[in-house]
C-alpha positions in Angstrom: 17.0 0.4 -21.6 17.2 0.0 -18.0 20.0 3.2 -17.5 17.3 5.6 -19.3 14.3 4.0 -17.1 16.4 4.6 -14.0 17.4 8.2 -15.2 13.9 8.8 -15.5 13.1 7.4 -12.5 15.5 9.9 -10.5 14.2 12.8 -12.7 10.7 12.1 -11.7 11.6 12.1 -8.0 13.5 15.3 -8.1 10.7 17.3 -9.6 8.2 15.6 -7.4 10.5 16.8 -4.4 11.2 20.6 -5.8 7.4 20.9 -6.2 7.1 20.4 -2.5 9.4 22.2 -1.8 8.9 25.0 -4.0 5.0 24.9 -2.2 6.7 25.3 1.2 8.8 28.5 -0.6 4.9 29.6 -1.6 3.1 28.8 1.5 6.3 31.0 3.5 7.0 27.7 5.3 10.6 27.2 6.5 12.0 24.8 5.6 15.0 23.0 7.5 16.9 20.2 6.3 18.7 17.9 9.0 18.2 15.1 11.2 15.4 16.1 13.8 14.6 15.2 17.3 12.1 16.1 19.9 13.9 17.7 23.0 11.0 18.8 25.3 7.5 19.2 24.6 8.2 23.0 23.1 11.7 21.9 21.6 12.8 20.4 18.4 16.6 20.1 17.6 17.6 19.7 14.0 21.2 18.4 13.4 23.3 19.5 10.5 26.4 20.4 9.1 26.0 23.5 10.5 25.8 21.9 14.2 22.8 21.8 16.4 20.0 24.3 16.4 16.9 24.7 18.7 13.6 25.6 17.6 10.8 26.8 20.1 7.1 25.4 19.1 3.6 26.0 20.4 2.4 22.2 18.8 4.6 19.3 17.4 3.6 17.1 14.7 5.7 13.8 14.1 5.5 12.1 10.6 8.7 10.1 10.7 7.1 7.5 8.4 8.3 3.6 8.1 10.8 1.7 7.2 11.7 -1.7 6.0 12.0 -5.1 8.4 13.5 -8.1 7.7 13.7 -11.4 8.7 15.9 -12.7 12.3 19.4 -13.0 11.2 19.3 -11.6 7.6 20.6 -8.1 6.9 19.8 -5.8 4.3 23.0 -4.6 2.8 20.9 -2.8 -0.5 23.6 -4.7 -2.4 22.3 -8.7 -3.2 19.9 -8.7 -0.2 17.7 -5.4 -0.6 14.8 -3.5 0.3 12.3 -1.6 -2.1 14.6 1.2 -1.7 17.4 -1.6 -3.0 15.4 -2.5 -5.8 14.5 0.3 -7.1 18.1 0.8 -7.9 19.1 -2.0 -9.9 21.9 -1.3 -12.4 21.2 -4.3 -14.4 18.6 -6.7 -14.8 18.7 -9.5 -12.3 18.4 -12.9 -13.8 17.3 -14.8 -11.2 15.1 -12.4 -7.9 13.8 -13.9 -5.3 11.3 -11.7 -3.3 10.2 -12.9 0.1 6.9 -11.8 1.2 4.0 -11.9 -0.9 2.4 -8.5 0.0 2.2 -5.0 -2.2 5.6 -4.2 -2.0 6.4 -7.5 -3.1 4.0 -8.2 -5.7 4.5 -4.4 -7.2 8.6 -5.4 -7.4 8.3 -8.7 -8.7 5.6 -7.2 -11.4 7.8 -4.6 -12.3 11.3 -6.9 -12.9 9.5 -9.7 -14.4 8.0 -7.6 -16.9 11.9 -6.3 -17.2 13.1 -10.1 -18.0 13.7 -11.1 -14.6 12.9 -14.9 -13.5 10.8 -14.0 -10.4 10.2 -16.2 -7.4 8.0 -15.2 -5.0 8.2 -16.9 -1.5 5.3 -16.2 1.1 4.6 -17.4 4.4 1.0 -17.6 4.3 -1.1 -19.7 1.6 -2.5 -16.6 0.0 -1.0 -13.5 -1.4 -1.9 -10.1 0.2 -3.5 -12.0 3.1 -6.0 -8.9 3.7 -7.1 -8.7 0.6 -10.4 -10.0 -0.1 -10.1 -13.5 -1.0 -11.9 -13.5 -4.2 -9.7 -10.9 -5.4 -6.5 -12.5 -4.5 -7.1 -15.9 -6.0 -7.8 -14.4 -9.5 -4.7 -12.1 -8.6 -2.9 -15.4 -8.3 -4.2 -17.0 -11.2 -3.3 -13.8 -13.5 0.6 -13.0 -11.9 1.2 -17.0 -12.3 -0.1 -16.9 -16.3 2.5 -14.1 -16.7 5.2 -16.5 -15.6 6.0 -15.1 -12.0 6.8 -18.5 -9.7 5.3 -18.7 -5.8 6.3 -20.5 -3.1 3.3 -20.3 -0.4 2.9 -21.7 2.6 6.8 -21.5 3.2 9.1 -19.8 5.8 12.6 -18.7 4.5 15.0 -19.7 7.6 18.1 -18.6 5.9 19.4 -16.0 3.3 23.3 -16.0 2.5 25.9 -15.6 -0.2 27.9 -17.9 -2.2 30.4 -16.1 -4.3 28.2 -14.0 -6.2 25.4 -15.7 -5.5 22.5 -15.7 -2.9 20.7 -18.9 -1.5 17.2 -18.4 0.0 16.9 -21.6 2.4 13.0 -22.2 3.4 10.6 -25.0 4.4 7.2 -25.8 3.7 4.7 -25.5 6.6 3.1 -28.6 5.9 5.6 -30.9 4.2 8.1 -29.3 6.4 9.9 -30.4 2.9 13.2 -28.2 2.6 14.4 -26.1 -0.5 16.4 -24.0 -1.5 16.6 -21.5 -4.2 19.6 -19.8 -6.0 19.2 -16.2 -7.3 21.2 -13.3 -8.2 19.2 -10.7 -6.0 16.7 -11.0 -2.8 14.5 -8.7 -2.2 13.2 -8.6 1.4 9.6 -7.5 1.5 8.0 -8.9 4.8 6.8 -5.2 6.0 7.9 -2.4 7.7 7.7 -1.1 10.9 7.2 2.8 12.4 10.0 4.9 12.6 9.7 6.0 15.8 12.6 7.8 17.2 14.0 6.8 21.0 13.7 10.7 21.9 10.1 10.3 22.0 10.5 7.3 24.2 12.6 9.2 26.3 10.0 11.7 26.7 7.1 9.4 28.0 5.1 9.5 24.7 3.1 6.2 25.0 3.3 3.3 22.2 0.6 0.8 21.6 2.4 -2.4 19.8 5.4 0.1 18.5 3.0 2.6 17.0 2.6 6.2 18.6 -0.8 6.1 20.7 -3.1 8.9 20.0 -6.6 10.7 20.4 -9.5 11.2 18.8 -7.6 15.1 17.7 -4.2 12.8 17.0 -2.6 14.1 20.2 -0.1 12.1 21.9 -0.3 11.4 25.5 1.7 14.8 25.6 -0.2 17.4 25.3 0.5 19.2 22.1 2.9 16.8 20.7 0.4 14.9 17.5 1.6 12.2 15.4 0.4 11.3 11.8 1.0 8.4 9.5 2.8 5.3 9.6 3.8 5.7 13.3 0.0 5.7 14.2 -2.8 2.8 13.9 -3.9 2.4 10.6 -2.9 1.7 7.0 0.6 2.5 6.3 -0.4 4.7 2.6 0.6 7.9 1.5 -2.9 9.3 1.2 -4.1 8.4 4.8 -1.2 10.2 6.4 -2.2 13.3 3.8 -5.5 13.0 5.0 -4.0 13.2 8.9 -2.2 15.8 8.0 -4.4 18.2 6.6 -6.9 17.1 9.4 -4.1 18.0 12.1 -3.4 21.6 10.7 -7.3 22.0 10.9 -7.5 21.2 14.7 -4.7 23.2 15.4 -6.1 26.1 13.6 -8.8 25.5 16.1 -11.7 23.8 12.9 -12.6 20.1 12.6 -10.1 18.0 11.5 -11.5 14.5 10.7 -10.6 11.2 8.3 -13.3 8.6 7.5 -10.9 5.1 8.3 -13.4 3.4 6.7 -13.7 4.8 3.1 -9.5 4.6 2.6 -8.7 3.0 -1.0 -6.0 0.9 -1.6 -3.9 -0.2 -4.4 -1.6 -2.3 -5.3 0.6 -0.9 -9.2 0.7 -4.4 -10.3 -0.5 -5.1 -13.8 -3.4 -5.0 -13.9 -4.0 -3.0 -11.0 -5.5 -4.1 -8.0 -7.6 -1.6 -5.9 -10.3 -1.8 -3.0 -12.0 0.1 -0.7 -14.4 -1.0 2.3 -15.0 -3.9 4.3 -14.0 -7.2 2.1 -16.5 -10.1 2.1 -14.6 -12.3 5.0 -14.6 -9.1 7.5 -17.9 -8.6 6.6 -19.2 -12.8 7.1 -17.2 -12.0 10.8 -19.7 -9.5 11.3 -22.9 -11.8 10.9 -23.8 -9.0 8.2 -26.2 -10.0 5.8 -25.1 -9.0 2.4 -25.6 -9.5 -1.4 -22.7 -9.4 -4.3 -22.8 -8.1 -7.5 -20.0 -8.8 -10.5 -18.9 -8.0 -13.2 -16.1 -9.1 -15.5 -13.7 -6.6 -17.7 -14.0 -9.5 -20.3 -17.7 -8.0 -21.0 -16.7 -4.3 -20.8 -16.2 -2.4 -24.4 -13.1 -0.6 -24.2 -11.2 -3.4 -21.7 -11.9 -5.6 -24.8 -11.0 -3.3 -27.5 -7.7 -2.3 -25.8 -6.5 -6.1 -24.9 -7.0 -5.4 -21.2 -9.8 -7.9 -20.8 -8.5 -9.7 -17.4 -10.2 -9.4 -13.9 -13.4 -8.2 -12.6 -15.5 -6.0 -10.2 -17.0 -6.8 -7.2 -19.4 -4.6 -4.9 -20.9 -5.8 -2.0 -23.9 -4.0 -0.5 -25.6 -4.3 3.2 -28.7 -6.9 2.1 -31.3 -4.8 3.9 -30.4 -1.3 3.0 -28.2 -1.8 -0.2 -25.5 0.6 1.2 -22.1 -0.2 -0.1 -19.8 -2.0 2.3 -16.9 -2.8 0.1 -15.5 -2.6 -3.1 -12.7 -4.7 -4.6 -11.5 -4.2 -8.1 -9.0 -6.4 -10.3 -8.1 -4.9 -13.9 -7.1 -1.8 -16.3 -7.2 1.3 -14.5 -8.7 0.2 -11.3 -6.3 2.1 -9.1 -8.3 5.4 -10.7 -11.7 3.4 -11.3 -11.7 3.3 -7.3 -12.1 6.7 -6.5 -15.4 6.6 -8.0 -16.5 3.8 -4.9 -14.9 5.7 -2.6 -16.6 8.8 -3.0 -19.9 7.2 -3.6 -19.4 5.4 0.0 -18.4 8.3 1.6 -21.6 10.2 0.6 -23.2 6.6 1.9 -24.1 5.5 -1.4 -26.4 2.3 -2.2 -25.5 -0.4 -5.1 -29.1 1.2 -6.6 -27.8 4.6 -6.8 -24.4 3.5 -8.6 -26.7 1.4 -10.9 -28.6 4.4 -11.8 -26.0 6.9 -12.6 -25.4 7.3 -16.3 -21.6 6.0 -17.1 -19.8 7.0 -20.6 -19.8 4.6 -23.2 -17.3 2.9 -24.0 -15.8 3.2 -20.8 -13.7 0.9 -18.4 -16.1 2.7 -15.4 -19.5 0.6 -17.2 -17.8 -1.6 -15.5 -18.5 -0.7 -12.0 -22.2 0.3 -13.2 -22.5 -3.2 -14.5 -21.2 -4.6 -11.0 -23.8 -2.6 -9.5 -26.7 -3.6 -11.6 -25.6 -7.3 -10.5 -26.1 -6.6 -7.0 -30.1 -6.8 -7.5 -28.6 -9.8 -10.5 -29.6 -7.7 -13.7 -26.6 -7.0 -15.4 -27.2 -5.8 -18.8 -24.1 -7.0 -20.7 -23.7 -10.3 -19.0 
């Protein structure tokens, strides 16, 4: 019932929002609503119905975020060619969606409306889906999303998009054959990235970019003093939980304590199903690095409860430094993972060797004996494979 999943949908956002901004209420933070912009380095203007306001400030933080791109020449009209934000949104079920780009966003949507009835079609540029992703991971990602019935096109580039009645036609070629097709669809989602949202007022004021991303410090401050940026308009992964960890690190400097986020331990997942979820260095950055290393796995189809509950796809993968056995990545493909993670995260934060993981007692039947398991193959002495 896709009205009641949508109403939901909408509910769940609107108590999400109050809750922050009943916290701001709280925390006795003002709140203003309108569109903002950065006037001078003590100035911020906010833009409503009311008019235009101006707001003294000792320190400026900007968190303007991201947005969607698309392709040269095809426009996002959120109607038949749309962005997440689009296709979130759909009124009915499309029969035919096309996605282009073969990334999270892409993956997550085409997971999501397949599982809804949709005939999916997933075109991507490069041979491999999530090309950051460890490659392991990715090719039994693959294997598991095409079993489920979703279609890829890799290797292509779409070079046209447009509408036929009430139709759309996704024109692209192969980059080998150079072999021309063409799909029709009801709906194309556009899911190629997105790019910071960064305002042309802070242009204007001098701030400096570094390939369209604010550049900052080691404290997060701009090349203006007292201006800081966080999140998707700075270097780094564009997730929700990095620019919370900026962000809490920024109000700490400020304040005048030691703000600081740990780039290396910043888990990522994709809300596929299964999950996908990783952490670390992934075994091709590491090979780059002339890093000797050892790899220990373990597959869900071994692990009690994946088996009992019909979840038995996918694996974990742990890779440890082969001299010191400190953990240098973890990449995950299964039930849960996207919570499973945090356990690998924390354990590399605190610097954690594949021995000390092994040796930390794990409920039974769990779907974390999994990641003990993965650990124990490291030093190859699993017990339950």
């Amino acid at each position: 019932n896709l009205s009641k999943i949508m109403s939901n949908k909408n509910k769940s956002v609107t108590i999400l929002t109050k809750g922050v901004e009943f916290l701001f209420k709280k925390n006795k933070i003002t709140h203003l609503k309108g569109k903002g912009s950065i006037l001078s380095k003590d100035t911020v203007v906010v833009e409503n119905k009311s008019g235009k306001l101006e707001y003294k400030a000792k320190n400026i933080v900007i968190s303007t975020g991201s947005e969607p791109i698309s392709l040269p020449g095809i426009e996002i009209n959120e109607k038949n060619i749309v962005s997440s934000t689009g296709a979130l949104s759909f009124t009915g079920v499309p029969k035919k969606l096309t996605i282009i780009g073969g990334g999270y966003i892409g993956l997550e949507m085409g997971s999501i409306w397949k599982r809804l009835g949709s005939e999916v079609t997933i075109v991507e540029f490069t041979d491999v889906i999530v090309p950051e992703m460890d490659r392991e991971i990715s090719a039994e990602f693959l294997k598991i999303l095409k079993k489920q019935g979703i279609n890829f096109k890799l290797d292509c580039k779409v070079t046209n998009v447009s509408t036929v009645k009430s139709k759309s036609i996704v024109d692209f070629t192969d980059n080998k054959t150079k072999k021309k097709e063409k799909i029709e669809c009801d709906k194309v989602l556009i899911a190629v990235g997105r790019k910071p949202k960064v305002n042309s007022d802070v242009i204007k004021l001098g701030i400096k970019l570094d390939k369209k991303k604010i550049n900052v410090n080691e404290n997060f401050e701009t090349s203006m003093k007292n201006i800081y940026a966080i999140g998707d308009v700075i270097k780094g992964p564009m997730l929700a939980h990095k620019a919370e960890d900026e962000g809490i690190a920024v109000a700490e400097i400020i304040a005048g304590q030691a703000g600081h986020v740990n780039y290396d331990v910043i888990p990522a997942v994709i809300y596929t199903s299964p999950e996908v979820a990783s952490v670390g260095k992934t075994e091709e950055q590491i090979k780059k690095e002339n890093i000797k290393y050892k790899v220990g796995k373990f597959p869900f189809l071994a692990n009690s409860r994946a088996k009992l509950n019909n979840e038995a796809e996918g694996f974990v993968k742990i890779i440890a430094d082969e001299k010191t056995d400190k953990v240098l990545g973890v990449h995950m493909i299964g039930p849960h993972v996207g919570e499973l993670i945090a356990e690998m995260a924390l354990a590399m934060e605190f610097g954690a060797s594949s021995e000390d993981i092994a040796r930390t007692c794990h409920a039974h039947p769990t779907y974390t004996e999994a990641i003990k398991e993965a650990a124990l193959a490291v030093d190859k002495r699993p017990i339950h494979f």
